[in-house]
C-alpha positions as CSV (number, residue, x, y, z in Angstrom):
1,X,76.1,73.4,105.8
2,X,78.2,75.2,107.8
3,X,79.3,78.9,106.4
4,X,82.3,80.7,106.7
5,X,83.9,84.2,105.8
6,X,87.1,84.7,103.9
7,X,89.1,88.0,104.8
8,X,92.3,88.9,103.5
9,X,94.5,91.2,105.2
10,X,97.1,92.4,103.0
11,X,100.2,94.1,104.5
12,X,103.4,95.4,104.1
13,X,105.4,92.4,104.8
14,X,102.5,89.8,103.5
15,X,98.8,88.8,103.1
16,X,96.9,87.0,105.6
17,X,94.2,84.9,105.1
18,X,91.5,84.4,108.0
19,X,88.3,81.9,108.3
20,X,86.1,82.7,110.4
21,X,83.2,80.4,111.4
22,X,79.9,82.2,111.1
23,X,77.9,79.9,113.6
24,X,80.9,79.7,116.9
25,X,82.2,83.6,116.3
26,X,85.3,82.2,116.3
27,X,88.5,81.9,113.9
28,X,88.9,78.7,112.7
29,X,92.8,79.4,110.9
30,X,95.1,81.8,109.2
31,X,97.9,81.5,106.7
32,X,100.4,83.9,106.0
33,X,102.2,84.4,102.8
34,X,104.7,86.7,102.5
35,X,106.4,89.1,99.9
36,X,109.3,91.3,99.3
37,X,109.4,95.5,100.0
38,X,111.7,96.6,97.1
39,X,113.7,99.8,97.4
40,X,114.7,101.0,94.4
41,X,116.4,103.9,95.4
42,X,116.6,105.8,99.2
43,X,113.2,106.6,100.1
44,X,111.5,104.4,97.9
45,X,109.6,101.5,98.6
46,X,107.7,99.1,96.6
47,X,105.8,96.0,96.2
48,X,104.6,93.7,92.8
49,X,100.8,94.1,93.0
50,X,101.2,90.9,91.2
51,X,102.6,89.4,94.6
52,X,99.8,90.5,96.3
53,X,97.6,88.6,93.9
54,X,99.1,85.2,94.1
55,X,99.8,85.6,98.0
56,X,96.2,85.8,98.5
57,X,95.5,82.9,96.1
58,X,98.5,80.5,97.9
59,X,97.0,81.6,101.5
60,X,93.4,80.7,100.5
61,X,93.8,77.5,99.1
62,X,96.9,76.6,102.0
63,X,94.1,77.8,104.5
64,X,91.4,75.7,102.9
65,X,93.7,72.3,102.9
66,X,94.9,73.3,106.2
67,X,91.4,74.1,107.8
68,X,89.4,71.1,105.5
69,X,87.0,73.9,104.8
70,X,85.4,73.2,101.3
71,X,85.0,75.9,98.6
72,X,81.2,75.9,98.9
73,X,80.9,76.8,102.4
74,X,82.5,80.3,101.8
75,X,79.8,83.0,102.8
76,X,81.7,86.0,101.5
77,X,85.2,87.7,101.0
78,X,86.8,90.6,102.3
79,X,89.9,92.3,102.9
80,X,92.0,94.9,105.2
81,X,94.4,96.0,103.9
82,X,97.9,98.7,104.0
83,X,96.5,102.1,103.1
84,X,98.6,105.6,100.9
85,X,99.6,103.1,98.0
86,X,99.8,104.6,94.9
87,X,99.0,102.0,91.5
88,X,98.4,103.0,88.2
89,X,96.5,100.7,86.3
90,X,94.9,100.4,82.3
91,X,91.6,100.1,81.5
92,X,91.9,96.2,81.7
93,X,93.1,96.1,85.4
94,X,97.4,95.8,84.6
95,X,99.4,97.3,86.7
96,X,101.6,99.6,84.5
97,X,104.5,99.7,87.3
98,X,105.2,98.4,90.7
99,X,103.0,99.5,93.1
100,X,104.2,102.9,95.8
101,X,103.6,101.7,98.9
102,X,102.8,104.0,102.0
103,X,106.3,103.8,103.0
104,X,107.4,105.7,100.6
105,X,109.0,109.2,100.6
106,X,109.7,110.1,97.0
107,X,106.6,113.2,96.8
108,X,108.8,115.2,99.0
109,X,109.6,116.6,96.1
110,X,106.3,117.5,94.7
111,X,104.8,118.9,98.3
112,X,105.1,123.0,97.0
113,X,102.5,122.0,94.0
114,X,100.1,120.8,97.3
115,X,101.2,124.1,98.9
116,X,100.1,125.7,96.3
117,X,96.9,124.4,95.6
118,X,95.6,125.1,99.6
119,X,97.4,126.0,102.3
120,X,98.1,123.7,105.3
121,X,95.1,125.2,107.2
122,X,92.5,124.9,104.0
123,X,94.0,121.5,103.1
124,X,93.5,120.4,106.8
125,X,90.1,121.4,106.8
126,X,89.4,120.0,103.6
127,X,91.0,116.5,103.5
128,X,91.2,116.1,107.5
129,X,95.0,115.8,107.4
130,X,98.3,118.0,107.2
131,X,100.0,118.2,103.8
132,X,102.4,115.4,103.9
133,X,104.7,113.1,100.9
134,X,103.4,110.0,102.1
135,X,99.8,110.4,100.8
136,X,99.4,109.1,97.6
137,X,98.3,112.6,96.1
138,X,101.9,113.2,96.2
139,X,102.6,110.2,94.8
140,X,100.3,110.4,91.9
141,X,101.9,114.2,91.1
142,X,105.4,112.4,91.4
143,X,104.2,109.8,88.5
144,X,103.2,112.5,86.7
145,X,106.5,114.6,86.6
146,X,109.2,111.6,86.4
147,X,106.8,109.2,84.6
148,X,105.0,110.7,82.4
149,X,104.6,107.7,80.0
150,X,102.9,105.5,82.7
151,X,101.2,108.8,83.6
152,X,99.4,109.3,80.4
153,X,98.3,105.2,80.6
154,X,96.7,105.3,83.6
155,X,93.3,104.4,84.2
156,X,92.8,104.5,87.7
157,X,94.9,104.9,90.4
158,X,94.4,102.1,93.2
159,X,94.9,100.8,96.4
160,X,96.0,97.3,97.4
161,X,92.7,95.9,98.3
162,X,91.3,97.7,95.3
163,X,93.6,96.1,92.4
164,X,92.4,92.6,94.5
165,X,89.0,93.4,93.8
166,X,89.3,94.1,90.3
167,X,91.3,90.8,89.8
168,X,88.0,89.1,91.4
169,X,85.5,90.9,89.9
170,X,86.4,93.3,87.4
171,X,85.2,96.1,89.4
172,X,87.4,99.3,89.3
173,X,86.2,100.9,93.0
174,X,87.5,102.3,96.8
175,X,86.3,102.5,100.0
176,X,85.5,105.4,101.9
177,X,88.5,104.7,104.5
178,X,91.1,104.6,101.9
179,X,89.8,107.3,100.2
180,X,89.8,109.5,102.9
181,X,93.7,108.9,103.0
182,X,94.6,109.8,99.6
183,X,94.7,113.1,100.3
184,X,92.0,114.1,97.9
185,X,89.0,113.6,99.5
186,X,86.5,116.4,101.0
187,X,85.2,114.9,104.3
188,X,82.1,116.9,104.4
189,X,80.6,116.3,101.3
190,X,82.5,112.8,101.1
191,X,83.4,113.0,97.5
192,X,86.8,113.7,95.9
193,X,87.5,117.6,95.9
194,X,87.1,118.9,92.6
195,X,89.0,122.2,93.0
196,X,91.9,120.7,95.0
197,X,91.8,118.4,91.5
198,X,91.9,121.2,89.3
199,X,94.6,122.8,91.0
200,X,96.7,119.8,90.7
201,X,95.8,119.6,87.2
202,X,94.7,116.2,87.8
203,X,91.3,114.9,86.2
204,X,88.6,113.3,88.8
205,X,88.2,110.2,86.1
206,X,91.8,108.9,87.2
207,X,89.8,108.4,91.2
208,X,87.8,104.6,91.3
209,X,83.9,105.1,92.3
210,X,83.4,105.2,96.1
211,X,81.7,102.8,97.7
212,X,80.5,101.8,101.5
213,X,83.2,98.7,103.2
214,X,79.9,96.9,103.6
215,X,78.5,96.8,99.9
216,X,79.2,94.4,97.1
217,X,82.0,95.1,95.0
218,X,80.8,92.2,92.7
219,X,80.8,88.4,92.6
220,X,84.1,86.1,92.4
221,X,84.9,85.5,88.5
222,X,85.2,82.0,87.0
223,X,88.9,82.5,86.4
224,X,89.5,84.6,89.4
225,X,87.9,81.4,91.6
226,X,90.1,79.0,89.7
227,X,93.1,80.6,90.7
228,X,92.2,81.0,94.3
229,X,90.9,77.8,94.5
230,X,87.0,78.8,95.3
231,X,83.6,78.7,93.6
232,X,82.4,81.6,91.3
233,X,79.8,83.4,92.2
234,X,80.6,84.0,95.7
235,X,80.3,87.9,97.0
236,X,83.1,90.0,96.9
237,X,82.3,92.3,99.6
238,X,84.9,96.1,99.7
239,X,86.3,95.9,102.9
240,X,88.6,98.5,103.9
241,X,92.1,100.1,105.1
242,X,93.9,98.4,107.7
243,X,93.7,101.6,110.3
244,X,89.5,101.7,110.2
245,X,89.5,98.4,110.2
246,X,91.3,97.5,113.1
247,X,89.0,100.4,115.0
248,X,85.8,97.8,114.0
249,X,87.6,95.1,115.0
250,X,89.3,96.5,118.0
251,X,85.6,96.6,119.2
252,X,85.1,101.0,118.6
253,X,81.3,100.7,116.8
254,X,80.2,104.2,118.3
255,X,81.2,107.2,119.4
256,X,83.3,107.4,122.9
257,X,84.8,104.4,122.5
258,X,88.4,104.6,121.5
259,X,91.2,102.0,121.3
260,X,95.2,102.3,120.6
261,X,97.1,99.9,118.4
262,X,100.3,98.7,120.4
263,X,102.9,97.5,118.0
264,X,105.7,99.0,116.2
265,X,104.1,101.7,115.5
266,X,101.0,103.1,117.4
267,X,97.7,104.8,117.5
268,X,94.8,106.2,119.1
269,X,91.2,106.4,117.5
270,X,87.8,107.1,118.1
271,X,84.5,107.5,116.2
272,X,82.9,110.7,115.9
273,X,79.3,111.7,114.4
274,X,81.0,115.1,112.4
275,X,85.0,116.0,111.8
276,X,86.9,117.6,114.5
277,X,89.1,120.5,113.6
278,X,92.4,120.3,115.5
279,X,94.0,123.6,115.8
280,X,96.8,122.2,116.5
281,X,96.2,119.5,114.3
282,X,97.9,116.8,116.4
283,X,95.5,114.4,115.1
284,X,94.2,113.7,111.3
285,X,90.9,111.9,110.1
286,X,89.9,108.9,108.4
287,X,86.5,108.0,107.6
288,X,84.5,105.1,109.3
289,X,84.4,101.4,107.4
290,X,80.4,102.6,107.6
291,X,81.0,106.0,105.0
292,X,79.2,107.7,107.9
293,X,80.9,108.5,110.6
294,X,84.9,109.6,111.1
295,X,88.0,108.3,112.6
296,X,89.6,110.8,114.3
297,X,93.7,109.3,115.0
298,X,96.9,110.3,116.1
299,X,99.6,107.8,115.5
300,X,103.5,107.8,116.5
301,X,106.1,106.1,115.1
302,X,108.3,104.1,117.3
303,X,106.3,102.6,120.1
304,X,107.4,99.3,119.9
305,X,110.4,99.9,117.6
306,X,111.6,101.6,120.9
307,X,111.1,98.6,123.1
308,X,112.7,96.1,120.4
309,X,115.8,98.2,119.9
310,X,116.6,98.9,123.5
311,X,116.3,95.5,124.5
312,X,118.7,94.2,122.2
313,X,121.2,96.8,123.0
314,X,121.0,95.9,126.6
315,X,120.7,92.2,126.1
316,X,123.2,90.6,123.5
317,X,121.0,87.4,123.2
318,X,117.6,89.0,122.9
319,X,116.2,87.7,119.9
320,X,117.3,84.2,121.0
321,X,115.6,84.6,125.1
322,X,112.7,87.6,124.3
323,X,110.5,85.6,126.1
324,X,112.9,84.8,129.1
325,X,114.3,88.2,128.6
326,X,110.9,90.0,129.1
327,X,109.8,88.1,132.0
328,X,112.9,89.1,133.9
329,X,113.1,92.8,133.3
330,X,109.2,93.0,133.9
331,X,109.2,91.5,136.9
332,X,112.1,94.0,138.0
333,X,110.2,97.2,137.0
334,X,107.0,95.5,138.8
335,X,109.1,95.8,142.1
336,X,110.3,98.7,141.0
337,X,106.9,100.3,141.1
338,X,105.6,98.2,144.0
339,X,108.5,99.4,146.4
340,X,107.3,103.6,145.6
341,X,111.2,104.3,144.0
342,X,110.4,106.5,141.6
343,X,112.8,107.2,138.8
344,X,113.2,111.1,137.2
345,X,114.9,109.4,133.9
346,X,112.7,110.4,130.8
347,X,112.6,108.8,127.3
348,X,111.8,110.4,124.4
349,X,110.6,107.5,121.7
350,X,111.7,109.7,118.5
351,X,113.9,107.1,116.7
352,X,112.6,107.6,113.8
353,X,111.3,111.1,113.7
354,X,107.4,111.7,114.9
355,X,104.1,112.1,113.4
356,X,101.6,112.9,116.2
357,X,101.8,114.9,118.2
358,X,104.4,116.9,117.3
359,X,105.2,116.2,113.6
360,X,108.6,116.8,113.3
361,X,110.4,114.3,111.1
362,X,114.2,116.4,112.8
363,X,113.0,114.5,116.4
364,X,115.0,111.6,117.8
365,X,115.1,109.7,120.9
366,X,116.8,110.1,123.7
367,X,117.4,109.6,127.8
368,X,117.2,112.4,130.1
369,X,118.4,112.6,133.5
370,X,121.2,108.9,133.2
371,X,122.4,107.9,135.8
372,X,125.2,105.7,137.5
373,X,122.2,104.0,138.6
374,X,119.8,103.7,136.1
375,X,120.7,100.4,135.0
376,X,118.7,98.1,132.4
377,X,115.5,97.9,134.3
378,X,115.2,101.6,135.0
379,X,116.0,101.8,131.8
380,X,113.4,99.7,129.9
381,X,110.7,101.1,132.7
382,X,111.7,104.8,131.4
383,X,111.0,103.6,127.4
384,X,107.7,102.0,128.6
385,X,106.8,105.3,130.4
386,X,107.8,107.5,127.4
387,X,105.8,105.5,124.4
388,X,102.7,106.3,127.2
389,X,103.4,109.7,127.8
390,X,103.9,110.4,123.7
391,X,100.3,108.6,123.4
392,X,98.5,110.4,126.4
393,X,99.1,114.0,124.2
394,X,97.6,112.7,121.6
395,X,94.9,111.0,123.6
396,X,94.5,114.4,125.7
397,X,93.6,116.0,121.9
398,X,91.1,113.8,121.1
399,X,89.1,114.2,124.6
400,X,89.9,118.1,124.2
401,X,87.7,118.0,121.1
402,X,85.2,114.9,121.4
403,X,85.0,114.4,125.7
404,X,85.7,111.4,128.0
405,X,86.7,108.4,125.9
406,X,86.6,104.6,127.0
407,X,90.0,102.9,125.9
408,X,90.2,99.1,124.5
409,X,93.8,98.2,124.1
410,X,95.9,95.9,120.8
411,X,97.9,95.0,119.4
412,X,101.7,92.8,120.3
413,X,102.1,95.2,122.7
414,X,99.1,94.1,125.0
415,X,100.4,90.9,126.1
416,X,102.7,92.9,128.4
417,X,100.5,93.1,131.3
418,X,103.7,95.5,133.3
419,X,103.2,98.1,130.1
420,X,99.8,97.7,130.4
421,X,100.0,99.2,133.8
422,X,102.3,101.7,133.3
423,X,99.8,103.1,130.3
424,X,96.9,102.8,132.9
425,X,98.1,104.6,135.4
426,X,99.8,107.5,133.4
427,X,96.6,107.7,130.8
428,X,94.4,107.6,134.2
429,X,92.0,105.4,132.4
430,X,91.2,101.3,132.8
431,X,92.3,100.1,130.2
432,X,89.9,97.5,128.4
433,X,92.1,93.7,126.4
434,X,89.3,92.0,124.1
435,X,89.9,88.7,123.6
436,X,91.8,88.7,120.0
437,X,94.8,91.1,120.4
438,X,96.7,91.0,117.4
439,X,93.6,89.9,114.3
440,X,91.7,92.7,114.8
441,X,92.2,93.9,110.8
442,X,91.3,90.8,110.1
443,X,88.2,90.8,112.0
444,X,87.4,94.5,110.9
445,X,87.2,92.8,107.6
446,X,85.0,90.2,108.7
447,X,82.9,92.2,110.3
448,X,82.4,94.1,106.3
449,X,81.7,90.4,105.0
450,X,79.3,89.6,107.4
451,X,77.0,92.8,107.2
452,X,77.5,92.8,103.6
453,X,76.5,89.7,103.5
454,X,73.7,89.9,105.6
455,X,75.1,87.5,108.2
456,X,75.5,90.8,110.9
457,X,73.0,93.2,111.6
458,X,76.1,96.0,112.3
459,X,79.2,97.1,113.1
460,X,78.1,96.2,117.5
461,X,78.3,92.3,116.1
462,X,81.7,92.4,117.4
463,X,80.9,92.6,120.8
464,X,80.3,89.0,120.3
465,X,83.2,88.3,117.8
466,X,85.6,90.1,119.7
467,X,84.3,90.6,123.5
468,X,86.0,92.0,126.5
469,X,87.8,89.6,128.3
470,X,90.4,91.8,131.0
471,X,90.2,95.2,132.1
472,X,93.2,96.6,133.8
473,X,92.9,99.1,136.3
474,X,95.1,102.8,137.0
475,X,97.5,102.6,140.1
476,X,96.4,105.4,142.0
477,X,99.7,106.2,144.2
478,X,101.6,106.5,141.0
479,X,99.0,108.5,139.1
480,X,100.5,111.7,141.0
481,X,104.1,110.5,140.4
482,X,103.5,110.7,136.1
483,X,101.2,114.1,136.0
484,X,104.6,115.7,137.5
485,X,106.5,113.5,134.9
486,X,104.2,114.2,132.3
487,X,105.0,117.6,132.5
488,X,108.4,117.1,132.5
489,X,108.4,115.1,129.4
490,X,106.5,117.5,127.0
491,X,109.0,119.7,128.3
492,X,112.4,117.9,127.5
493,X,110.7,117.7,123.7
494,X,110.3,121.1,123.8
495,X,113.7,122.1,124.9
496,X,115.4,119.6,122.4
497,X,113.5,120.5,119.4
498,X,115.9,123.7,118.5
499,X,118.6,121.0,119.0
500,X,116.9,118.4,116.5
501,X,116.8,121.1,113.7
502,X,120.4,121.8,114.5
503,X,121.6,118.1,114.0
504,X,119.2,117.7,111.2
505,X,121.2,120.9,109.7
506,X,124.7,120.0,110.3
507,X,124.2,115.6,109.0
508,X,122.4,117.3,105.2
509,X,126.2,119.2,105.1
């Protein structure tokens, strides 16, 4: 009988479910349920855990109908999933209050107790990341000071994936990956850091037991199965957070590969054998789906965003014609670049403030150099150019610390073959498009079912699952064009950042 995996990825806008066949490699269908983000107040944002719960049991029995796949021929299950949600929960599994998504800004407030606990430089070197509001430390100190009831309830604090695999199996755990982005987490030893704890005044029994993406977290439940519409028994394997495992199934199993993530957002990452210390800490550090190696990242904040907005200022009927409307304007910047006009206008992609490299929340975008000329094209090329240059800093701080690294491209992004150029030529590097571009979480959580299953040997299966299938080359004659341009560009931020501080200043009057 033919076997198949289940993988759930479970996002910020919905939860999709993913069949994989286990003898073709191949995905045999997906279904997508979705959910609402609540926003309680500004700067919050939400979601019902419960939603989660019955998104993934509508997907997986829509997907089975859809797919005639039966019940029995399910392998495994396994799950990607958003990462930084904060969810208290009692000792039976019940969410106390709505789950605080990564989104969320609300621990601002609570950022001088993390201050005070270790400064940015010890907390960087102990957790792998900056001090920031969005990890759910800060979240889990914000509970504590404006909800003290729910506070004193808790049980556990979990992540999405995590309250899914206790509704399955009972089993209060984490993964390394997600635990690594808490906050709380000491990524030399790999356990939670029990002074940082103390400090906080928080108690290491309120952290679920850590386990490896690949091991069992338990087997499916009778009642769980009946809701989903499966079989009991079947194994429930941890899976991880949607950043390490898009690296796995991005095709990044060892260290020098890399990939970036082209969508709204954006990131680089690589793998490395022991944690990089960033003096300038441009980049921060997951761990690896495998609880051995690390994920060293930087990610920026409107790559895509960017693209979307300007093209539906410049074109009125955008969201009606994106397809006809890309095609045009690419194939205008492609002569553009063909004919050796090369344009000194400079984008800065800071819409909505920036993470790497520069973490400045103050930054926003802007053109440099308009004009009477620049029209739409020049325009659009300029945006393109800019997301690329913001990436190739944080790109030139991971090869500063780890060396020359091979880069496999994702993501909605990718199916732009003129961006795809552009980012070739300015990160001086062919640029590697595996055959599925935009399921890679899902296949990163495949790839945890199917080693801890025993279907997969390792994380290198993917080769197979997810191979190569374009590599698109640098343009040499306009390499030398965007190292001048490069220059330029890390210099406009640096000029405008007094500015941004300024503005930032004068809109909190």
């Amino acid at each position: 009988m033919k076997k198949y995996i289940l993988a759930h990825d479970i996002g910020t806008s919905g939860t999709k479910a993913v069949l994989f066949d286990t003898q073709t490699l191949c995905v045999t269908g997906d279904c997508t349920e979705s959910y609402p983000t609540l926003y309680p107040e500004n700067g919050f944002a939400e979601h019902n855990p419960e939603q989660w719960w019955k998104a993934v049991c509508t997907a997986t029995k829509k997907l089975l109908e859809q797919t005639k796949v039966k019940a029995e021929q399910i392998a495994a299950i396994s799950f990607s999933a958003i990462m930084n949600t904060c969810l208290p929960v009692d000792k039976d599994g019940k969410a106390l209050r709505n789950a605080i998504i990564w989104a969320d800004q609300r621990g601002e407030s609570e950022l001088p107790k993390l201050y005070a606990a270790a400064d940015e430089n010890a907390f960087y070197d102990i957790t792998g990341h900056r001090i920031n509001c969005t990890y759910a430390i800060a979240k889990m100190l914000w509970l504590k000071e404006h909800e003290s009831e729910v506070f004193k309830k808790t049980y556990k604090f979990l992540q999405a994936k995590d309250f899914i695999i206790h509704k399955m199996t009972g089993s209060f755990i984490t993964d390394y990956s997600d635990a690594s982005h808490v906050g709380i987490l000491n990524m030399r030893t790999k356990q939670y850091e029990s002074s940082l704890l103390k400090d906080l005044n928080l108690s290491e029994s309120l952290m679920p037991e850590i386990k490896k993406s690949v091991d069992e977290a338990g087997r499916l439940s009778t009642e769980a199965a009946r809701e989903c519409g499966l079989i009991s028994g079947i194994p429930v394997i941890t899976g991880g957070g949607d950043g390490s495992c898009a690296t796995a199934g991005a095709g990044v199993y060892e260290p020098g590969m890399a990939y970036n993530v082209l969508g709204t957002s954006s990131w680089n990452g690589t793998l490395s054998k022991t944690i990089i210390h960033d003096p300038e800490k441009v980049c921060f550090s997951l761990m690896h789906l495998d609880g051995i190696h690390y994920m060293p990242l930087g990610t920026m904040q409107s790559a895509g965003h960017s693209l979307e907005w300007l093209m539906n200022n410049l074109f009125p009927d955008f969201e009606a014609n994106k397809t006809a409307r890309f095609t045009e304007i690419n194939k205008q910047i492609d002569e553009l670049l063909k004919s050796g006009i090369r344009t000194n206008l400079i984008y800065l992609p800071y819409l909505m403030g920036e993470r790497s490299p520069w973490w400045n929340p103050d930054a926003r975008g802007a053109f440099i150099g308009l004009h009477p000329e620049a029209g739409r094209a020049k325009m659009i090329q300029a945006c393109m150019e800019g997301v690329a240059f913001n990436l190739k800093i944080i790109l030139d701080s991971l090869e500063k610390n780890l060396g020359p690294l091979s880069m496999i491209l994702i993501g909605g992004g990718a199916r732009n073959r003129t961006w795809i150029d552009i980012i070739a030529s300015i990160w001086e590097k062919e640029i590697k498009l595996p055959k599925y571009l935009l399921q890679a979480t899902s296949i990163g959580a495949v790839l945890c079912a199917g080693i801890g299953s025993k279907l997969f040997d390792d994380f290198s299966a993917v080769k197979k699952i997810n191979p190569i299938e374009h590599i698109v080359q640098p343009h040499t004659e306009l390499q030398k064009h965007y190292r001048t341009q490069y220059k330029l560009f890390i210099q406009a931020y640096e000029a405008l950042a007094p500015v941004y501080a300024k503005i930032s200043s004068a809109n909190a009057l």
